[in-house]
N, C-alpha and C positions, 0 to 999 in steps of 0.2 A: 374183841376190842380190849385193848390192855387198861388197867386200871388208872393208868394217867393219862389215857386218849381221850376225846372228846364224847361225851357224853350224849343221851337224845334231846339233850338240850342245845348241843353243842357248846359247851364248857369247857376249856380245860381244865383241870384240875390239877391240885398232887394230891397224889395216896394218902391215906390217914393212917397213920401210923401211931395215934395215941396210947392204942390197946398192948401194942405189940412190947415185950419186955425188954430192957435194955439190958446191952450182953456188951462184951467186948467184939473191935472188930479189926482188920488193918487189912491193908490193900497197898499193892508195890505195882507199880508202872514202871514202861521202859519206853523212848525213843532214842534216837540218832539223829545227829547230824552231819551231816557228812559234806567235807570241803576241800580242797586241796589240802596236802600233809606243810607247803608254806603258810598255809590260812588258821592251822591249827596251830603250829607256832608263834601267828602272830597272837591270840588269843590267849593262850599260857602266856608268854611275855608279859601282855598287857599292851596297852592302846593308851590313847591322849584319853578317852572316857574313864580308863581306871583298871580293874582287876575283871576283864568277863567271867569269869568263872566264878568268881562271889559273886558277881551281879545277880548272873543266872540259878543260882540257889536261892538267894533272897526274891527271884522275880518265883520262883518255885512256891517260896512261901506264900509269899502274897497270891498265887494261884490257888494256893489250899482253901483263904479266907474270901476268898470273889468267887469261889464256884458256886455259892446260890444266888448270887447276884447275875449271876451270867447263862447261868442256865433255868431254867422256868420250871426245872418241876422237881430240880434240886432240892432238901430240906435243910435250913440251918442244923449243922448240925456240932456237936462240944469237942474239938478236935483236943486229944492229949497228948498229941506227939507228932511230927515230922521231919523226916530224913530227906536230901535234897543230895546227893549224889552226882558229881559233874565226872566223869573219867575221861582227861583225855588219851586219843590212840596218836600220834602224831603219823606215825608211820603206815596207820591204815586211810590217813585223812577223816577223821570221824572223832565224835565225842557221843560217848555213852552219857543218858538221862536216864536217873533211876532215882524212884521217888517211893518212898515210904509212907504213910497215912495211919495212925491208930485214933480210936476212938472208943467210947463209952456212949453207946445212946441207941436207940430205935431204930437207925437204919443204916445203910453201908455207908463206904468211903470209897470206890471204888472213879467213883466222879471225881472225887479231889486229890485223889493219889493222880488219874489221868490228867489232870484239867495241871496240876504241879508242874508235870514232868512237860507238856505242851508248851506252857510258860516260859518254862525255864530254856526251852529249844528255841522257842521265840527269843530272847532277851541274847543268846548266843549268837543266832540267825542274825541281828541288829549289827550287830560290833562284826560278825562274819563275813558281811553283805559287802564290807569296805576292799575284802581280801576277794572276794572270792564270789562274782555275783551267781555264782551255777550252785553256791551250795542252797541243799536240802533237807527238808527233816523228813526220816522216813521213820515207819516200822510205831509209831504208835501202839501202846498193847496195856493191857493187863496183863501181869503176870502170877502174880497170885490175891487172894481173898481169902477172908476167915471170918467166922463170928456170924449169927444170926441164923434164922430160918434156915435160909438153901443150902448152909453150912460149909466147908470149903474149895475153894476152886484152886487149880493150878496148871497154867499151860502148858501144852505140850510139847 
């Protein structure tokens, strides 16, 4: 049983991380959304809402600072930087989410680089939904990680 699963008490918990020394860290996520190559254009253009593309970076942020609010075994944790990353493809019908996350502190970012980049597919998905009701976000990921214990990761 992993260390944030319930307990023989049946508890849940989060991990204690008091002990553990703070290092540097950062963690980059990717989705897609992908909608017809007209739904993509309507999006770069802009809508009666506004600019989706800034929306969706700012909804990005805001996903950095509610991922321990949303997730339950998430740790506050001292974010010192994020990238928020919108690219559209028009011609592929799709926009790249790619999100960045660094920090200083006791445990990863690898939930707020993800939980950004989710967000930010959400907030596009919104304004998309008008053009385009078949689009989807796919492909969710980590791409890479650094900093702490397990030391670095990078997909394949």
């Amino acid at each position: 049983m992993g260390a944030d699963q319930a307990g023989a008490d049946g508890v849940t918990r989060i991990v204690e991380v008091g002990a553990k020394p703070e290092t540097d860290r950062e963690a980059v996520a990717e989705c897609w959304v992908s909608m017809t190559p007209e739904a993509v254009a309507n999006l770069v253009a802009g809508t009666k809402k506004g600019d989706p593309i800034e929306t969706a970076k700012i909804a990005g942020v805001i996903g950095v600072k509610r991922t321990p609010d949303l997730l339950p075994h998430c740790h506050p944790i001292r974010v010192t930087g994020v990238e928020v990353a919108v690219e559209p493809d028009q011609a592929a019908g799709r926009i790249r989410v790619r999100t960045t996350v660094r920090a200083t502190d006791r445990t990863g970012v690898e939930m707020e680089a993800l939980t950004a980049a989710a967000v930010a597919a959400l907030s596009l998905y919104d304004t998309a939904k008008a053009f385009d009701r078949a689009a989807r976000i796919d492909g969710l990921r980590l791409l890479s990680k650094s900093g702490g214990k397990s030391g670095d990761y990078r997909a394949g």
